[in-house]
Every structure is written in structure tokens, then in C-alpha cells.
TIKEPA-294016 format. One record per residue: chain; x, y, z of N, C-alpha, C, CB in turn; residue in one letter. Coordinates in Angstrom, 2 decimals. Glycine has a CB too. Layout:
! residues N
+------+---------+---------+---------+---------+---------+---------+---------+---------+---------+---------+---------+---------+------+
! nuke !     nxx !     nyy !     nzz !    caxx !    cayy !    cazz !     cxx !     cyy !     czz !    cbxx !    cbyy !    cbzz ! bavo !
+------+---------+---------+---------+---------+---------+---------+---------+---------+---------+---------+---------+---------+------+
!    A !       X !       Y !       Z !       X !       Y !       Z !       X !       Y !       Z !       X !       Y !       Z !    a !
...
+------+---------+---------+---------+---------+---------+---------+---------+---------+---------+---------+---------+---------+------+
END
This chain:
! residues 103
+------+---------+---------+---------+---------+---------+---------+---------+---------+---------+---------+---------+---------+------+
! nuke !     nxx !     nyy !     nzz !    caxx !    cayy !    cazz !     cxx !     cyy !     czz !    cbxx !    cbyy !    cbzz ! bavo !
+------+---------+---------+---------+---------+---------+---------+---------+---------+---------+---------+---------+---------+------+
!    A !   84.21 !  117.91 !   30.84 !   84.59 !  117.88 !   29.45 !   83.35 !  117.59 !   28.61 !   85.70 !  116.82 !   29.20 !    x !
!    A !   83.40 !  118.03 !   27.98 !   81.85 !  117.87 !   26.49 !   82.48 !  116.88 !   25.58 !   81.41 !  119.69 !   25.16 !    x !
!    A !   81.11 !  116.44 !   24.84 !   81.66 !  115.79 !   23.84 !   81.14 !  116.33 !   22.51 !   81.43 !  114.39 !   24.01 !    x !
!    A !   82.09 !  116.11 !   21.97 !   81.96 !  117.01 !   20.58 !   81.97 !  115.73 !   19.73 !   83.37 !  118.28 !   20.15 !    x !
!    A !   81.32 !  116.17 !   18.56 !   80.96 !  115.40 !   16.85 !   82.29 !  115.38 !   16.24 !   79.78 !  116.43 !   15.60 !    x !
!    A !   82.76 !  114.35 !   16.15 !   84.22 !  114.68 !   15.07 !   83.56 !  114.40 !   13.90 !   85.82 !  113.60 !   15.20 !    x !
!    A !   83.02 !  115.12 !   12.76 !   82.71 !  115.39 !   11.11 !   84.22 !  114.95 !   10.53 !   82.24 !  117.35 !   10.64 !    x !
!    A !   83.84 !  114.24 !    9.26 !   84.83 !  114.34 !    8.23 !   84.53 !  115.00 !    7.13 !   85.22 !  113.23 !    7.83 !    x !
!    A !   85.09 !  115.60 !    6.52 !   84.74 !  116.32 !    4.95 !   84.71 !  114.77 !    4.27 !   86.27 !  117.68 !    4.09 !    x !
!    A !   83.65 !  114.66 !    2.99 !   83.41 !  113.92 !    2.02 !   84.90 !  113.83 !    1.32 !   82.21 !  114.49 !    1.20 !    x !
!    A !   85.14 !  112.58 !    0.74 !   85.86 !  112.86 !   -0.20 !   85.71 !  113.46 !   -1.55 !   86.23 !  112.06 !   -0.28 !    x !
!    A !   86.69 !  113.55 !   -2.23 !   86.93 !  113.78 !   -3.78 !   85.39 !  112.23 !   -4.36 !   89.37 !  113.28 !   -4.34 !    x !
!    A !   86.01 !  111.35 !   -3.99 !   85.37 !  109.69 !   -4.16 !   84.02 !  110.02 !   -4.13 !   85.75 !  108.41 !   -2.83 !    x !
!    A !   83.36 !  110.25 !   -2.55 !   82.24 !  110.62 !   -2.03 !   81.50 !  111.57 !   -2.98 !   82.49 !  111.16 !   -0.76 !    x !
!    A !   81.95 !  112.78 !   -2.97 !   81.27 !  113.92 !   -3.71 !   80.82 !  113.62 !   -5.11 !   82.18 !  115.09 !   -3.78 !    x !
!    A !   81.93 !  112.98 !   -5.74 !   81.71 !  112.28 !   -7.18 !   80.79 !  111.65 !   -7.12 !   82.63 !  111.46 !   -7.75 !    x !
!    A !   80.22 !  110.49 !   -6.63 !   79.26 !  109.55 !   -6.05 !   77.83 !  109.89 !   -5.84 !   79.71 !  109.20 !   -4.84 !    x !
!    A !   78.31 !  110.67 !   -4.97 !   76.73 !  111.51 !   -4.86 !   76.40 !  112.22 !   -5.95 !   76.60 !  112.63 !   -3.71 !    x !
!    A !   77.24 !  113.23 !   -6.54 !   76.85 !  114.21 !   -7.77 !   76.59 !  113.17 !   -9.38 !   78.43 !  115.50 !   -7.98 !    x !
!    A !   76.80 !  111.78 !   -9.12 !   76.37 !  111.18 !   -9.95 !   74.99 !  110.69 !   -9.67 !   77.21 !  110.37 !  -10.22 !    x !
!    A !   74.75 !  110.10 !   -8.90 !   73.82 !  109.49 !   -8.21 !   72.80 !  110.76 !   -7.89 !   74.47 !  108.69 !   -6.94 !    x !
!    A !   73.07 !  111.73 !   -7.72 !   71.43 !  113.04 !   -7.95 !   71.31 !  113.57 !   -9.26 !   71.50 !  114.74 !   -6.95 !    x !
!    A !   72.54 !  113.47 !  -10.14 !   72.17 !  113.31 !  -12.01 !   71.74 !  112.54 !  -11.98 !   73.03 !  113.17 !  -13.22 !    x !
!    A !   71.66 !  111.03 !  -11.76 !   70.81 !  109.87 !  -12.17 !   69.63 !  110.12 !  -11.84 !   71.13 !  108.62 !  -11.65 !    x !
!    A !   69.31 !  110.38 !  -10.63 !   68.01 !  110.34 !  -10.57 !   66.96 !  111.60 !  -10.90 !   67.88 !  109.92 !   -9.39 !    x !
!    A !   67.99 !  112.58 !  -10.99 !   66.80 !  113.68 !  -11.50 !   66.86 !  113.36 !  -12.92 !   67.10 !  115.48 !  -11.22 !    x !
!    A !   67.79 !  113.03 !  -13.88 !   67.50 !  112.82 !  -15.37 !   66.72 !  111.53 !  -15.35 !   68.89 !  112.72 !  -16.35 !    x !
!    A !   66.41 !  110.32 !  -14.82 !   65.76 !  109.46 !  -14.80 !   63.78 !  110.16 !  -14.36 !   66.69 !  108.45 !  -13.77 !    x !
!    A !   63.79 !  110.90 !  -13.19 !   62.78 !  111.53 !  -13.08 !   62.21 !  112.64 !  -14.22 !   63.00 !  111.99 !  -11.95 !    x !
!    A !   62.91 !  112.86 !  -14.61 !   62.75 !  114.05 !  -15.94 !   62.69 !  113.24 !  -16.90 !   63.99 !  115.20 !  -16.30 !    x !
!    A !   62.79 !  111.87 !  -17.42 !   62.62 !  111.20 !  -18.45 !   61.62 !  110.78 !  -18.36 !   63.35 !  110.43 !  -18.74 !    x !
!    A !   61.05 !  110.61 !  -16.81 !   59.48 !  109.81 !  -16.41 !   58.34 !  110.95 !  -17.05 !   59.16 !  109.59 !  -14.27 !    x !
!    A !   59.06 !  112.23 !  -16.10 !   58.01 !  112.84 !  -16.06 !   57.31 !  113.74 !  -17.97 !   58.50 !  113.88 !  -14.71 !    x !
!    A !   58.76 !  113.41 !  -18.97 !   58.30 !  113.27 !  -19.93 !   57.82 !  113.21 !  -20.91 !   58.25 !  113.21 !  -19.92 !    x !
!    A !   58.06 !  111.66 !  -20.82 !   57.17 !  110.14 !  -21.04 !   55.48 !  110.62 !  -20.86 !   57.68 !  108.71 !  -19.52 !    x !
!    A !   55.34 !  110.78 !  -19.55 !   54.17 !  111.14 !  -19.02 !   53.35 !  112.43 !  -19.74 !   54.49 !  111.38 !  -17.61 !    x !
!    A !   54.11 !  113.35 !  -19.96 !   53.68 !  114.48 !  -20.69 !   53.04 !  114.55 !  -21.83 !   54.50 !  115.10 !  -20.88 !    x !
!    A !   53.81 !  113.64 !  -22.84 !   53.78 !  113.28 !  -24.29 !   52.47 !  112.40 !  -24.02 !   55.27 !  112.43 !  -25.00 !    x !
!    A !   52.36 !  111.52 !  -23.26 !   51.42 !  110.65 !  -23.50 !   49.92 !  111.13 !  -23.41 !   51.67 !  109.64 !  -22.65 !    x !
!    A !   49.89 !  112.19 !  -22.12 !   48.76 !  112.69 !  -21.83 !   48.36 !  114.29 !  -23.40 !   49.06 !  113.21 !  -19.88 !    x !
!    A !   49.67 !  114.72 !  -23.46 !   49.41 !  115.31 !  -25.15 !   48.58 !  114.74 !  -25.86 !   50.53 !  115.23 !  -26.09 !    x !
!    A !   49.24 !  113.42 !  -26.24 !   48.95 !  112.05 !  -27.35 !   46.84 !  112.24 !  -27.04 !   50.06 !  109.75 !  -26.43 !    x !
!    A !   47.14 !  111.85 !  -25.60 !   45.51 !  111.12 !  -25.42 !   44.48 !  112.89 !  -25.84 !   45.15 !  110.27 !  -22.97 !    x !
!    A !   45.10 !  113.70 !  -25.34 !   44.08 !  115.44 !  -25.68 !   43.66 !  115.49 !  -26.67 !   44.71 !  116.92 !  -25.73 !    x !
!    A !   44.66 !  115.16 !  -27.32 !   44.76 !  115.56 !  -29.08 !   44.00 !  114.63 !  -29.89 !   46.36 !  115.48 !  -29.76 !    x !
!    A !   43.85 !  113.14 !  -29.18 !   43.07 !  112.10 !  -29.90 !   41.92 !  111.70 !  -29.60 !   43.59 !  111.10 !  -29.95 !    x !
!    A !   41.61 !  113.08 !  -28.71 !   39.79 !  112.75 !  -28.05 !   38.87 !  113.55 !  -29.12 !   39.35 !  113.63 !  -26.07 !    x !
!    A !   39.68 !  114.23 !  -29.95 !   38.22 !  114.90 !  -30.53 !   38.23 !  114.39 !  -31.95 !   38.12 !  116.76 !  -30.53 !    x !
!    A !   38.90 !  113.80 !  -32.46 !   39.21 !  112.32 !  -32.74 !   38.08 !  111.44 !  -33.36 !   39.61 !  111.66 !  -31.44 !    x !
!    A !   38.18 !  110.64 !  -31.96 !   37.64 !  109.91 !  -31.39 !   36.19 !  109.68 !  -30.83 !   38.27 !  109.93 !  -30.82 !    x !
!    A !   35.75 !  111.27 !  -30.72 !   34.21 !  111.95 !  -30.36 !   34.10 !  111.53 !  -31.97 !   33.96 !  114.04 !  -29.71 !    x !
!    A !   34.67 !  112.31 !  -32.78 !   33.95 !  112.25 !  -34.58 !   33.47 !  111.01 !  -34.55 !   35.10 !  112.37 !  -36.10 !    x !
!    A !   34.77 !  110.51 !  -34.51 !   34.37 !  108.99 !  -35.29 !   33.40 !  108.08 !  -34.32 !   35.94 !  107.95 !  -35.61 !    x !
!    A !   33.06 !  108.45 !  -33.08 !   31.85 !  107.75 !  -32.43 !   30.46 !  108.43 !  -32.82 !   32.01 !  107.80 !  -30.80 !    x !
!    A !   30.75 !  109.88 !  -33.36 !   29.11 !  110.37 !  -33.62 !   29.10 !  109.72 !  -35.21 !   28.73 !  112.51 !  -33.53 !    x !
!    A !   30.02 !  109.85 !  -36.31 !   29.71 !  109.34 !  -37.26 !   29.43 !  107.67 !  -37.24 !   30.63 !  109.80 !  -38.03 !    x !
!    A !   29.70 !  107.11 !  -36.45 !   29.26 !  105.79 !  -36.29 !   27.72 !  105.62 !  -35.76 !   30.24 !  105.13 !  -35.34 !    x !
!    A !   27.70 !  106.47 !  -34.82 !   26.40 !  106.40 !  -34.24 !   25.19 !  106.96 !  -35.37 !   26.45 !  107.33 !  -32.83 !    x !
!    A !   25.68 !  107.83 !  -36.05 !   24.36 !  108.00 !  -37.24 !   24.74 !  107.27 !  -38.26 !   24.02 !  109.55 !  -37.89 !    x !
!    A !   25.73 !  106.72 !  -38.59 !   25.61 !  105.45 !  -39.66 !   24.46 !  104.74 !  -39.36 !   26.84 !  104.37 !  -39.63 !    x !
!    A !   24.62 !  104.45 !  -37.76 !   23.72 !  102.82 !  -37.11 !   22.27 !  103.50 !  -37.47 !   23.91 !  102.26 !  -34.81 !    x !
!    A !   21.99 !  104.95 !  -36.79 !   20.96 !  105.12 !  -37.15 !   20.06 !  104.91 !  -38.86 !   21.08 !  106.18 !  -36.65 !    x !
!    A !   21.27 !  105.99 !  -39.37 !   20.64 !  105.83 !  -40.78 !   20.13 !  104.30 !  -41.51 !   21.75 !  106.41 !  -41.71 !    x !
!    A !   21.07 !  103.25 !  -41.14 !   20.99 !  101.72 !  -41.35 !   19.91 !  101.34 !  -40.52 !   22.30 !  100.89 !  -40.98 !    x !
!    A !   19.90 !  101.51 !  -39.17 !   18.43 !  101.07 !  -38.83 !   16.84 !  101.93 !  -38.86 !   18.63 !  100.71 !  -37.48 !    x !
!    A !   17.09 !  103.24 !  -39.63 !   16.08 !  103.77 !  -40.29 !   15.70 !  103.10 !  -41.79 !   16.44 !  105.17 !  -40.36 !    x !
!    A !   16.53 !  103.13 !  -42.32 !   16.06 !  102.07 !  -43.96 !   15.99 !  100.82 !  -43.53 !   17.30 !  101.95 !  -45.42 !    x !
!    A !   16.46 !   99.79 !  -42.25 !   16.08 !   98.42 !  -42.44 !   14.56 !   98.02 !  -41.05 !   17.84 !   97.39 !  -42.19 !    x !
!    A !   14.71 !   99.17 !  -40.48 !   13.27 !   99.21 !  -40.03 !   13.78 !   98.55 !  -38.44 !   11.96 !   98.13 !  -41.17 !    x !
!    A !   15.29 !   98.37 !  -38.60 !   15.00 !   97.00 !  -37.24 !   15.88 !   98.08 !  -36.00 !   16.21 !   94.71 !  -37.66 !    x !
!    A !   15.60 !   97.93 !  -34.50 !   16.12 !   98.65 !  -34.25 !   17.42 !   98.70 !  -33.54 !   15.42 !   99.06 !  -33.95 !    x !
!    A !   18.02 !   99.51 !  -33.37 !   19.49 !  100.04 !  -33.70 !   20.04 !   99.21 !  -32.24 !   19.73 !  102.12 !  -33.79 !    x !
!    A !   21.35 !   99.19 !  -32.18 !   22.14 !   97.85 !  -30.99 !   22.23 !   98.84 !  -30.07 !   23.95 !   96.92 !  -31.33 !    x !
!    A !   22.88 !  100.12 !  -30.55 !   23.79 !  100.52 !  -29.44 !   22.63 !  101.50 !  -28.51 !   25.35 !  101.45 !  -30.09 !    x !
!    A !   21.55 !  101.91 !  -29.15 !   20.42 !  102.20 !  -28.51 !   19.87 !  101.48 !  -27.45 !   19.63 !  102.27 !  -29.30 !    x !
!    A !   19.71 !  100.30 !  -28.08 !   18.96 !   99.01 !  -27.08 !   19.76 !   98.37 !  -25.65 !   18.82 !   97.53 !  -28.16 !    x !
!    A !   21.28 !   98.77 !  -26.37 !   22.42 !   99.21 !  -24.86 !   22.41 !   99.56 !  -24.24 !   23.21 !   99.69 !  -24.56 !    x !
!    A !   22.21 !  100.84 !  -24.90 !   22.35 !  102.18 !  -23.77 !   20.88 !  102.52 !  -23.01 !   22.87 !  103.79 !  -24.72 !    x !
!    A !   19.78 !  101.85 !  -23.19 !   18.78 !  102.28 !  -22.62 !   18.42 !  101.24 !  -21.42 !   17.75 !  102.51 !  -23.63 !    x !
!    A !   18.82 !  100.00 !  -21.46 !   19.06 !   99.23 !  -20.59 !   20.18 !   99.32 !  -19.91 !   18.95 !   98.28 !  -20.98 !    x !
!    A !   21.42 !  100.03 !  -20.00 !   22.24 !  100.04 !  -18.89 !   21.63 !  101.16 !  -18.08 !   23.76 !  100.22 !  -19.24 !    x !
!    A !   20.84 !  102.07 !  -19.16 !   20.53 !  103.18 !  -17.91 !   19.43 !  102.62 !  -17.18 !   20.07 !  104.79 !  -18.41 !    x !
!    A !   18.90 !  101.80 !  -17.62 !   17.71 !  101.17 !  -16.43 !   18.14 !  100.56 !  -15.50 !   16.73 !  100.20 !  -16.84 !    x !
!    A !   19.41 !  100.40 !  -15.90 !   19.80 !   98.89 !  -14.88 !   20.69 !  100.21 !  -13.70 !   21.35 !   97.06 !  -16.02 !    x !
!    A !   21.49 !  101.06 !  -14.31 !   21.69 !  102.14 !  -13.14 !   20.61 !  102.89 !  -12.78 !   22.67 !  103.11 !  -13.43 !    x !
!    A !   19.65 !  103.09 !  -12.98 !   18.41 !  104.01 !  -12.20 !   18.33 !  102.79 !  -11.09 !   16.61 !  104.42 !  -13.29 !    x !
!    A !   17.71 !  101.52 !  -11.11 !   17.17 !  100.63 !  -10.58 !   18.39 !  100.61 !   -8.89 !   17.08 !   99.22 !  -11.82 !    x !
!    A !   19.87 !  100.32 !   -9.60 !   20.99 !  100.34 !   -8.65 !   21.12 !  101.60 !   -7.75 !   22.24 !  100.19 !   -9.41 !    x !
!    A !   20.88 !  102.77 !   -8.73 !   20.61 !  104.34 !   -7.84 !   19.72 !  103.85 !   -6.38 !   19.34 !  105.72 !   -9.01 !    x !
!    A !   18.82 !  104.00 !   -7.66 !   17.40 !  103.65 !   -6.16 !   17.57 !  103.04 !   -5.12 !   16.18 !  102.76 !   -6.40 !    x !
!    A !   17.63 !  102.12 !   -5.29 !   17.97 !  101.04 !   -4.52 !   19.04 !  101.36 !   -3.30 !   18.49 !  100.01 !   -5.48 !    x !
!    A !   20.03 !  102.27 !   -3.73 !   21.01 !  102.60 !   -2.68 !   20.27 !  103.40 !   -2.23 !   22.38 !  103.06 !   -2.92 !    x !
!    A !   19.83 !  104.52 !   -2.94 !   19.11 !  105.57 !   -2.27 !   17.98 !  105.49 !   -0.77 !   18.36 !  106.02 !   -3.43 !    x !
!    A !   17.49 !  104.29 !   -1.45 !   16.11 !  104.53 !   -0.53 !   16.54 !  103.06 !    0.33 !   14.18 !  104.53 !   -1.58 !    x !
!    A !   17.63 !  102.70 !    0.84 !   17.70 !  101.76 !    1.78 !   16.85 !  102.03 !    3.32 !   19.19 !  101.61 !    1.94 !    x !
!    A !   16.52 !  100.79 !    3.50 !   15.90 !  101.21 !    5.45 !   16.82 !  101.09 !    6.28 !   14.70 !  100.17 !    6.30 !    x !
!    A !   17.13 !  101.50 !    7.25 !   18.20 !  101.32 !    8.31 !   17.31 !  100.03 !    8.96 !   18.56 !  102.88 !    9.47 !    x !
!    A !   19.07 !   98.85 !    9.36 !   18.48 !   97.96 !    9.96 !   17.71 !   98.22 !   11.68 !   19.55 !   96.98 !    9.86 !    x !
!    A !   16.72 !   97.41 !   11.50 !   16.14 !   97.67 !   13.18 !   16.79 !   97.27 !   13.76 !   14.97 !   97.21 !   13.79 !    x !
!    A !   17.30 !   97.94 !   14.80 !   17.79 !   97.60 !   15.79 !   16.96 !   97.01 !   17.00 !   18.43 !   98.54 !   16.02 !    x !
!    A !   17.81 !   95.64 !   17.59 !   17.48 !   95.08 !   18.71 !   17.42 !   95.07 !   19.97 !   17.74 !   94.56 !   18.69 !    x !
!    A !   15.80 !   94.57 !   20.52 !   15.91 !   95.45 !   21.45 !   16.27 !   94.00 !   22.90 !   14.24 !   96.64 !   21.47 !    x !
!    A !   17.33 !   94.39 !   24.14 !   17.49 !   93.47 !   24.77 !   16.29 !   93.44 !   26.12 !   18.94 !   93.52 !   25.06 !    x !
+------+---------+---------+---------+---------+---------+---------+---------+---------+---------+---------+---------+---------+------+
END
């Protein structure tokens, strides 16, 4: 004799249950995904923006530290962080392998 799977059909109860519960979660996933959409819109649209108003800032500073003679902040920033990453480059770059010991 074999043995066979006795299956039940879902109920009326069951089916309801589930067909709620995969609306929930695909309209919950479709609300994420969005959310997500709009936001990354939001940020596209407010980068060029955002470029303006950093170049018009950046030649304000200039123009202000061309008439007051003294020199400019965000210059004196940016030329020392890039020293300070060349220095960190290097440095990784040109490591020695440790010597190995000999027994």
C-alpha cells in the first residue's frame, strides 16, 4: 500500500486571509517604493540648485578676499585637505612588505 498526501482545499476564511495579507504587502511595498522615488526626484532636481548657489558663494569669497587682500577660507581648506590626501595616497601606495622571518 502507498502512502498518499491527504491536501485540503483552503477555505473561504483562508483565501480571504491570504488575498488580504498579499494586498498588504504589495500596497505597503508600492508605498515604500514611492516614497523612495519622490525623494530621489526631490534630491536630482535640487543638485543644480545647489551647484549655483556653491559657485556663487565661492566667487563672492573670492571677490571679498580680492578687495580685502586677506586670503580666502575655503581655499586654505581645500588645499590642505588635498595635501593631507596626497600624503595618505602615498603612503598607502608605497608601503614595504613586512620582512619576513627567517627560522
Amino acid at each position: 500500500m502507498h502512502a498518499y498526501l491527504i491536501t485540503a482545499r483552503p477555505t473561504r476564511w483562508q483565501r480571504a486571509c491570504r488575498a488580504v495579507r498579499m494586498c498588504t504587502v504589495r500596497t505597503t511595498v508600492g508605498a515604500a517604493l514611492l516614497t523612495l522615488g519622490l525623494l530621489v526626484l526631490a534630491v536630482r532636481c535640487l543638485r543644480p540648485i545647489v551647484n549655483a548657489l556653491a559657485t556663487a558663494a565661492v566667487r563672492i569669497e573670492l571677490e571679498i578676499s580680492i578687495r580685502s587682500g586677506l586670503p580666502s577660507v575655503g581655499a586654505s581648506l581645500g588645499a590642505h585637505l588635498t595635501d593631507e590626501f596626497v600624503k595618505e595616497f602615498r603612503s598607502g601606495w608605497n608601503t614595504r612588505p613586512e620582512k619576513e622571518t627567517v627560522r
